[in-house]
Structure formats: structure tokens, C-alpha cells
N, C-alpha and C positions, 0 to 999 in steps of 0.2 A: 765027452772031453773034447775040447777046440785044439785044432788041430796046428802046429806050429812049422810046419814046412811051408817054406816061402811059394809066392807064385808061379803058376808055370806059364807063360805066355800059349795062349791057345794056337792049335798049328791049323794051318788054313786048308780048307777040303778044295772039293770039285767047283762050289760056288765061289769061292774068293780068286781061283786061276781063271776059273770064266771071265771074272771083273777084269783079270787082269788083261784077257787077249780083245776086252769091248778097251780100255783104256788104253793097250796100243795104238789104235785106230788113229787117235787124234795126233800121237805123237810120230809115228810114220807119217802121214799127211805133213802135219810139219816141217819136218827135214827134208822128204819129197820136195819140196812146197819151194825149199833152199835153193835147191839146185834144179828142177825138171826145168825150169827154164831156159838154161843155159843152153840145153839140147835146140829149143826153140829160137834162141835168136838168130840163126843165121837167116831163117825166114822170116822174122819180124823186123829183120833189118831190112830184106827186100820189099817186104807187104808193106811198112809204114815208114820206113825211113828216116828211123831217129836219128840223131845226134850224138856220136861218142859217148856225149856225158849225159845222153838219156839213158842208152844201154845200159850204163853204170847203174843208173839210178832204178832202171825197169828192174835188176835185180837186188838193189840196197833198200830201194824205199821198204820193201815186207821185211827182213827183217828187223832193220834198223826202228822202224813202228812198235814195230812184237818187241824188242829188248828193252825198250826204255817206258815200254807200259807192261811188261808183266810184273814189276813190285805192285807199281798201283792196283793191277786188278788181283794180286793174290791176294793183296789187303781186301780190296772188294768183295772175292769168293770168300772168306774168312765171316764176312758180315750176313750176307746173304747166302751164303751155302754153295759150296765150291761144285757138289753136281748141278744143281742149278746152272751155275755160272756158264758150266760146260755146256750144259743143252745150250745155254743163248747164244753162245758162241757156236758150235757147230750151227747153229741155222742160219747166224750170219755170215758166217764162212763159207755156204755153200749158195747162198743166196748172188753174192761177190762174185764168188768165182763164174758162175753166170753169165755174171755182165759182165768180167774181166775176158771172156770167150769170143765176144762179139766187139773190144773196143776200135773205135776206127781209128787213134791217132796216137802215138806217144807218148803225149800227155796223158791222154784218159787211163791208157794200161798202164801208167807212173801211177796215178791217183789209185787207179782199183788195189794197185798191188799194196799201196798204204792201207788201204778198207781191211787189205785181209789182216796186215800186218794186226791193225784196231782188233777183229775178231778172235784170230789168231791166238793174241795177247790174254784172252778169257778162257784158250783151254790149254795151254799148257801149264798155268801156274796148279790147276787141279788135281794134274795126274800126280806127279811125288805126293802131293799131302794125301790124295786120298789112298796110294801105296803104303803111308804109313800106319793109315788107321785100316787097311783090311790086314795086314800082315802082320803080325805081332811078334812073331817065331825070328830070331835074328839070322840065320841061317835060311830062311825061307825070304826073309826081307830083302835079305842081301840076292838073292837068285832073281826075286822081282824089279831088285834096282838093273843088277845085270842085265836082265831082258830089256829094258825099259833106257838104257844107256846105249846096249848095241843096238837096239833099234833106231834111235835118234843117229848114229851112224851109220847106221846100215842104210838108213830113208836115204841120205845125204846120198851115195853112192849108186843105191836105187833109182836114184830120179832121174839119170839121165836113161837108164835103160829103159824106162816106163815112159820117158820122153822121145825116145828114140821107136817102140814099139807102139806110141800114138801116131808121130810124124811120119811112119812108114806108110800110115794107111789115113790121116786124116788131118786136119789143118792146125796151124800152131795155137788157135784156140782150145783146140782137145786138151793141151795139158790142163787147161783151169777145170777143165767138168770133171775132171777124174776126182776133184771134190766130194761129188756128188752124191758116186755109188758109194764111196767111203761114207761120208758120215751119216746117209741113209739107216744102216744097221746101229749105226751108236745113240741115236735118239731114240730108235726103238727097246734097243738094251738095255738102257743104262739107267735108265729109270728102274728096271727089271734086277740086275746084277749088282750095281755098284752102292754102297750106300750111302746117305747125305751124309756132311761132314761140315762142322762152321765152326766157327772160334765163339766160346759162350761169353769172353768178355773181348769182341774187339774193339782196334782203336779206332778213333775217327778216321773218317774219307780223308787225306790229306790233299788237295788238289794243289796247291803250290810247290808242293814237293814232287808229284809227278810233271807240271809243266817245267818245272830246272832239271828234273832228268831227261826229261823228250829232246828241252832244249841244248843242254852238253851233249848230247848224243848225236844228234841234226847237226850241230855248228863244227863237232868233231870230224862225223865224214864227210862234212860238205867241205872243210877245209882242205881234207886230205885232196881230196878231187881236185877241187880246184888246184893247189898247188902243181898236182900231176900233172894238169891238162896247160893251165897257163904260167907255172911257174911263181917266185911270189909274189903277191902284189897286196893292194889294200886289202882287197878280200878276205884273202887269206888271211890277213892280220887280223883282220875284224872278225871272222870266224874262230880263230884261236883265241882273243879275247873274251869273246861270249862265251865259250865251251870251258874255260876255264873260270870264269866268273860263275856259270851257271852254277858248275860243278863244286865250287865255294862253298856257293849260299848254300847246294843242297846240305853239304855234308854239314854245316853248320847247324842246318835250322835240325836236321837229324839228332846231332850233340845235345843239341838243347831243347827236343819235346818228349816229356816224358811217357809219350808211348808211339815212337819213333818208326813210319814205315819202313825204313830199313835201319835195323840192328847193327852200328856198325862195330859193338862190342865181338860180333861173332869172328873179328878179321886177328881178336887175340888167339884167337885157336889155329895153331898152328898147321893141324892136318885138313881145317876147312879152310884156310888161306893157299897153302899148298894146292889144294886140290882143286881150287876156284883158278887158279893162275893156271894150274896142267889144262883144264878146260879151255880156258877164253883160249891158249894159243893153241891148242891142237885143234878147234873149230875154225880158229881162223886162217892157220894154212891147210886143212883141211877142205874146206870150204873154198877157198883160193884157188887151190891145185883143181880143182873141178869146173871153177872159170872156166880155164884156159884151154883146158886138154879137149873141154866136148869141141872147142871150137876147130880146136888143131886139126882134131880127125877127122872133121867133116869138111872144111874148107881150104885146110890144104892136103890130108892125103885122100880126101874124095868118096872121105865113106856116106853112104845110106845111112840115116839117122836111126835106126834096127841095128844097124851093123855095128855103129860106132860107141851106140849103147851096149851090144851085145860084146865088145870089148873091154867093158869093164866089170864083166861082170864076177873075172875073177879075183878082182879087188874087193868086191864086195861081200865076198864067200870069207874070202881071209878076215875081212872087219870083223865079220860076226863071227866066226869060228872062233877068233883071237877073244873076242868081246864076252864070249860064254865059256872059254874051256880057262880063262884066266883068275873064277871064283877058283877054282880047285888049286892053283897057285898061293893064295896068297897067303895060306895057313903055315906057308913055310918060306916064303921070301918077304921081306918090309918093305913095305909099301915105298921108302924110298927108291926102291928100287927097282919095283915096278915100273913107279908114275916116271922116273930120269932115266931109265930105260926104255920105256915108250918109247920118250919123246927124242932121244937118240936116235932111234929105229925108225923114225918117221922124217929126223934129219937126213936120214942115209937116204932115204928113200929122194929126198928132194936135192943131195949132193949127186943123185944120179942122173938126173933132170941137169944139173948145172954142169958138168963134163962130160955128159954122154952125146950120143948123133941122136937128133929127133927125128929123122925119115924114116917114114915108117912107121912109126908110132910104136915101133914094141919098147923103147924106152921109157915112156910115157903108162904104158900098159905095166909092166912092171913093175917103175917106181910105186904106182898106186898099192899094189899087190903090199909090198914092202912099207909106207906110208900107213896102210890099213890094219897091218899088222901090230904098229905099233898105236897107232889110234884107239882101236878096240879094246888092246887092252887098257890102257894108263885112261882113259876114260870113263873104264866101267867101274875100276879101282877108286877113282879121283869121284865121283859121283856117290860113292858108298861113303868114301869118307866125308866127305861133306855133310851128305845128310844123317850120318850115324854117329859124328865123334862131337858132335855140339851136345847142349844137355836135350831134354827131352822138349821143352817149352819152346824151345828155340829152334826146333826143327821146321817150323812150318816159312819161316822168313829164311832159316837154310836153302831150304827149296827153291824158294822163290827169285835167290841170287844165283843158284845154280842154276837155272834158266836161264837168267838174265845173259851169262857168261857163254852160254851153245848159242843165243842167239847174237852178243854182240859178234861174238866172233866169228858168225858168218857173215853180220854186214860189215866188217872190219876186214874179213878176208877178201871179199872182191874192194873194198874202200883202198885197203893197201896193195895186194896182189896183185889186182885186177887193175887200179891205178899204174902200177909197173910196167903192167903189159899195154896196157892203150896208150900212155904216154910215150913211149917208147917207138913204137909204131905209129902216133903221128908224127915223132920227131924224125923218124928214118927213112919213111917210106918218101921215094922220091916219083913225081907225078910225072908221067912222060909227057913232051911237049904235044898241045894241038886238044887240049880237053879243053872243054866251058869251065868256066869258074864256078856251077852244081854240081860235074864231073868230078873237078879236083877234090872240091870240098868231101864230098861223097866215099869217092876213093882212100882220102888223109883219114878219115875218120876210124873206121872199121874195116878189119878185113872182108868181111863180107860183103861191105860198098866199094869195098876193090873188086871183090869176083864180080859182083854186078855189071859194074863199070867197064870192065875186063872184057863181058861176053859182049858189049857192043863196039867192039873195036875193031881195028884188022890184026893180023897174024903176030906184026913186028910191035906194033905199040901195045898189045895185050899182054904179051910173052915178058916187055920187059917191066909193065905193069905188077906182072902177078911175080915175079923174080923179088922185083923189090919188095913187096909187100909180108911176102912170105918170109924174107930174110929179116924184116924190120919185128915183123912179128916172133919170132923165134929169139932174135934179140931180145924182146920183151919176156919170152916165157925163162930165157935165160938168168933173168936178171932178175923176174921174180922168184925160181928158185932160189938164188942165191942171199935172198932177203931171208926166205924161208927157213934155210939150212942155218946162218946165224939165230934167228929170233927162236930155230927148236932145241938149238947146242944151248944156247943162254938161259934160254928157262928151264932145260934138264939140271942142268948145275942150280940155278935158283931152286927149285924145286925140292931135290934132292939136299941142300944144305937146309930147308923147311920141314920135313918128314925124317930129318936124319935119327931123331929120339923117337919118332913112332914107331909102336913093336909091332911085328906081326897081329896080322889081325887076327881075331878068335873065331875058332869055326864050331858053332854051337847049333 
């Protein structure tokens, strides 16, 4: 007699959790990847001596890369086989990082940091789809995304302690090789643990449709920059024209191919739209708030890059604590409530930044605490929905937007944040008389090419060097909180008017 009781989703053993802890790897590395440099440039500002709007770019060009090619290459892994995809990408990423260790000049570590963004871009569209074909069990799913969400946060907050416990003992290169030993283990693995995964009918390579996303993406934060740095002018015009043209045609040519590299039917589902929006801006002040603060504590209250990492590190505790004990929540509170809760709690965190004293850094250190609190969770929440409330077919380009949205909005948060604060500090800081016109420039730019400039001085024009500089910058950190604390109250409220009909989620 055949048997009439429905399917049971099979629950995943020792081998499918092992995949899961080889498939961290890459996504740590990642977020790491976001922020470890911020730790770094106060030395790279000394070592090479970029340009404000290199700084900017030393950490936008990687993500900004990685966001506007992860549709293209999930499309890609889908064709060829998404572990696959990942081994290529881990060897190029480690190969990168390499030569991004040893570059001599601004330029070149702009460029490598674009290489990895290229690499990059090949292994995190893997890790979701292939979490949905080892995990079947929706409750074990949901625990996997968890992990896989606080981690992507937790890296972000990691990377400056991992930056700060390299730079204590070894040059600002170390952060790129820390690559290394990482994804050493995951090539050896993952062939071993994880299984292949491809789409048995995918669509074509779309290449026009990935060069009008690179292109909206580039013309986006190059505009933002610009306008920060020189106010508006043609540029800026011509950049917001392209970035909106680009962004036209894509969504266009998308409407009208009938097997469309990005789905933009998915943006009717309310709790993946919702949950796409909690993402891009909790990455992007998220992301932001980590600019500024490694910089604060090491250049202006003087800590050891160990020290000043090891200050955040109970920001980091809270992310993930919040990031895994908030599955057991949500069986009994809505997700609206969650995800506009969050992002409340992560405003408070940044209204503390905007009316508190920064001396000293424990406002700074705190805020995170608080910011991370609400990060973790409405992220690990927003993540789940996304990839669980679409249909089944449509989960793997879920994915793949969900990425897209951690990593615009970490090149979005130094592009805007970061914007805030450097603009701001060259508008304020004032140059004592009797420097060269490389001094001054040097000085206007960065606070770090202040302290430079600072230590070759005498007593009086040092003192009142680094007085302004300090004040001009804190202005900036000022004032990008207060961007922050708007853009998290606004989308709490958006958010939550988007998820207001979604129920409780099911704990099965």
C-alpha cells in the first residue's frame, strides 16, 4: 500500500553543519575584508600618501565591485556550478590579496582593492543558494541563515580588531594576507563537504545588463564623493545623469527579457522588499559608523591599533549574541517589529554619537554596543525573510539581491558617511600659517596627514594644528551621525508600514 503522508524535509546531520562552518569562511573574510582596513589607514596615509578621495576610494572601490557584480556572477555560478564558482574565486582572492600587501602607491592598492571586489563578487553569491540546497528542514534553515547573517556582521566589526591585532605586530600590509590562511582550509574542504549546486535550466550570460549595473553603481558613489569633496559642479551632474540612465536601461532591458538576470517581480513581495530595504541601510550606517570611529581612536585619543581594536570588541559580542538568540524571538513577535525595532535601536545608538562628548571614546564604544544590538538582530530577521518568503524557484536571484544590498551598503556607507566626515574636515580644518603648499594640502586632507604634518612642526603651530583638525573632524563625525539617526528612524517607519501584514514567523 503507497503511502499518503506528505514529505518530510530531511534534517541535516554532522556533515551538512560542517558545510556550513567551510561556507563561513568566505563570508567572514568578506565583511572582514569591509572594514580591516579602516584600522590600516592611518598608516597608509603616512606610508603612501593618498588623497582624501583616495582614502575614500581605498575602501569603496572593493565593495562597490563586489555589489554591482554579484547578480552577474550568481547568474554565472547557476550556469557553471556555484561550488565551483567559489573555489575560483577563493584563489583569486587570495592570490590579490598578495599583491594588494606589497602595493607601492594609492593607485595600485585602489586597483587591487577593485580585483578583490572582481573575486569577491564569485563567492558570496554561493554561500545562500548553496545554504538552501544542504538545509531543507525550515527551522534548521532558518538557524543556518542566522549564522550566516551574524556572521556577515559580526566580520564587519571583527575587522578592525583583526586589524588592530595585525598592525600591533606587523605592517599595514598584513591585513591583505590574512586572506590567505583563511581560504587555504576552504579549497581544501569544500570540494570534501559542500555539494555542487547549478541551475539545470539557466538563462544566458547577460553582459549588458551587468556593465548598466557596475555602471549606476560607479557613477552613484563617484557622484556622492565628488559632491562632498568639491561641492556641485559638472561632474557631479554628469555622474547623476549616467547613474540614472544606466539604472533606466537596466531595469528596462530586465522588464523586457524573458529570463531576466534580476527578477524585479520579486520587489511585489512585500516581506522581501521590506527586508531588502532593513538590509541596504543597516549595512550602510553600519558600515559607516566603522569608518570613522577606528580612526577617532587611534588618531585622536591615541590608542595602539590592538588597543583600539580591542575596544570594540564588545560591540561585537552584542551583534552576534543579538544576531543568534533573536531566532528564538520571532516565533512570538512580527517581524515588523523586529526589523523597525532594529533599526530604532541602532538610531539610538547613532543619536548618542550626535549629542554625546567624544573624548575619550567611551561614547563611541558604547554607541556600537547599542547600534550592534539592533543590527544583529533586524538583519538576521530581514535575511530570513527574504530568502524564505518568495516562492521556491525564486529563491536563488533572492539571494543574490540580498547580497547585493550588505554590500551596496557598505560602499554606500563610507560613499555617504564617510563623505560627511572628510568633507567636513577639509572644510574646517584651518592650516596654521608658515607650511608649504604639500604641508597644507597634506594636512586639509586627512587627519592623519594632520598628525603627520603636526609631528614636524614646533610646539605652537603643532598644538594649534592638531586642535583644529581634531575639532573639524568630530564635526564630521557629528554630522554623520546625524545623517545616520534620520536615514534609521525613516526606514524603521518604512519598514515596518511594509511587514505590517506579515505574521509571525513559523517555528517548525
Amino acid at each position: 500500500m503507497l503511502s499518503t503522508a506528505p514529505d518530510v524535509p530531511a534534517r541535516a546531520g554532522a556533515r551538512e553543519w560542517a558545510a556550513l562552518v567551510v561556507l563561513m569562511l568566505p563570508v567572514l573574510l568578506i565583511s572582514v575584508d569591509n572594514t580591516v582596513l579602516n584600522f590600516a589607514l592611518p598608516e597608509i596615509s603616512r606610508e603612501l600618501r593618498p588623497t582624501g578621495t583616495q582614502l575614500l576610494w581605498m575602501v569603496d572601490a572593493y565593495p562597490l565591485v563586489l555589489a554591482g557584480l554579484l547578480v552577474p556572477m550568481g547568474s554565472l555560478g547557476d550556469r557553471v556550478g556555484r561550488r565551483r564558482l567559489l573555489l575560483v574565486g577563493s584563489t583569486g582572492f587570495a592570490a590579490v590579496s598578495a599583491l594588494a600587501a606589497f602595493a607601492p602607491t594609492g593607485e595600485v592598492l585602489v586597483a587591487a582593492r577593485a580585483m578583490l571586489g572582481l573575486f569577491g563578487s564569485m563567492l558570496m553569491p554561493a554561500t545562500l543558494s548553496l545554504l538552501r540546497n544542504i538545509f531543507h528542514d525550515a527551522t534548521q534553515r532558518r538557524a543556518a541563515i542566522a549564522v550566516w547573517a551574524t556572521g556577515f556582521s559580526a566580520g564587519g566589526v571583527l575587522g578592525p580588531v583583526v586589524g588592530g591585532l595585525l598592525l600591533q605586530h606587523f605592517w599595514w600590509g598584513s591585513v591583505f594576507l590574512l586572506a590567505v590562511p583563511v581560504l587555504v582550509p576552504l579549497l581544501v574542504l569544500a570540494p570534501v563537504l559542500v555539494p555542487e549546486s547549478r541551475n539545470p535550466a539557466p538563462g544566458p550570460v547577460d553582459v549588458p545588463s551587468a556593465a548598466l549595473i557596475v555602471t549606476a553603481m560607479v557613477a552613484l558613489v563617484y557622484g556622492i564623493k565628488d559632491l562632498g569633496s568639491h561641492g556641485p559642479s559638472a561632474g557631479v551632474l554628469a555622474a547623476a545623469v549616467a547613474a540614472v540612465a544606466a539604472g533606466v536601461l537596466f531595469v528596462r532591458r530586465q522588464l523586457r527579457s524573458p529570463v531576466p538576470m534580476l527578477d524585479l517581480r520579486l520587489f511585489r513581495h512585500a516581506p522581501f522588499t521590506g527586508g531588502l530595504l532593513n538590509n541596504l541601510v543597516a549595512s550602510t550606517t553600519f558600515i559607516g559608523f566603522l569608518f570613522f570611529v577606528s580612526q577617532y581612536l587611534q588618531l585622536v585619543e591615541g590608542m595602539p591599533p590592538l588597543e583600539a581594536g580591542l575596544a570594540l570588541m564588545p560591540g561585537a559580542a552584542v551583534t552576534i549574541a543579538s544576531g543568534l538568540l533573536v531566532v528564538h524571538v520571532v516565533g512570538f513577535v512580527p517581524p515588523a517589529l523586529v526589523l523597525g525595532g532594529g533599526l530604532l535601536v541602532m538610531a539610538s545608538g547613532f543619536l548618542l554619537v550626535l549629542l554625546g562628548d567624544l573624548s575619550g571614546g567611551l561614547v563611541l564604544v558604547v554607541a556600537l554596543m547599542v547600534i550592534g544590538l539592533g543590527s544583529g538582530a533586524s538583519q538576521t530577521i530581514a535575511g530570513d525573510l527574504i530568502l524564505t518568503e518568495v516562492p521556491p524557484e525564486q529563491a536563488g536571484a533572492a539571494s543574490a539581491i540580498s547580497e547585493t544590498a550588505y554590500e551596496l551598503g557598505a560602499g554606500l556607507g563610507v560613499a555617504v558617511l564617510g563623505t560627511a566626515v572628510t568633507a567636513t574636515y577639509a572644510r574646517r580644518t584651518a592650516v596654521p600659517p608658515g607650511l608649504d603648499p604639500e604641508q597644507a594640502a597634506t594636512a586639509s586632507e586627512t587627519l592623519g596627514g594632520a598628525v603627520d604634518v603636526a609631528a614636524t612642526l614646533g610646539p605652537d603651530a603643532s598644538g594649534e594644528l592638531l586642535a583644529s583638525a581634531v575639532a573639524a573632524f568630530e564635526a564630521g563625525v557629528h554630522l554623520s551621525a546625524g545623517i545616520g539617526t534620520a536615514l534609521l528612524a525613516g526606514t524603521a517607519v518604512v519598514v515596518g508600514l511594509l511587514l505590517r501584514r506579515v505574521p509571525r514567523l513559523r517555528r517548525r
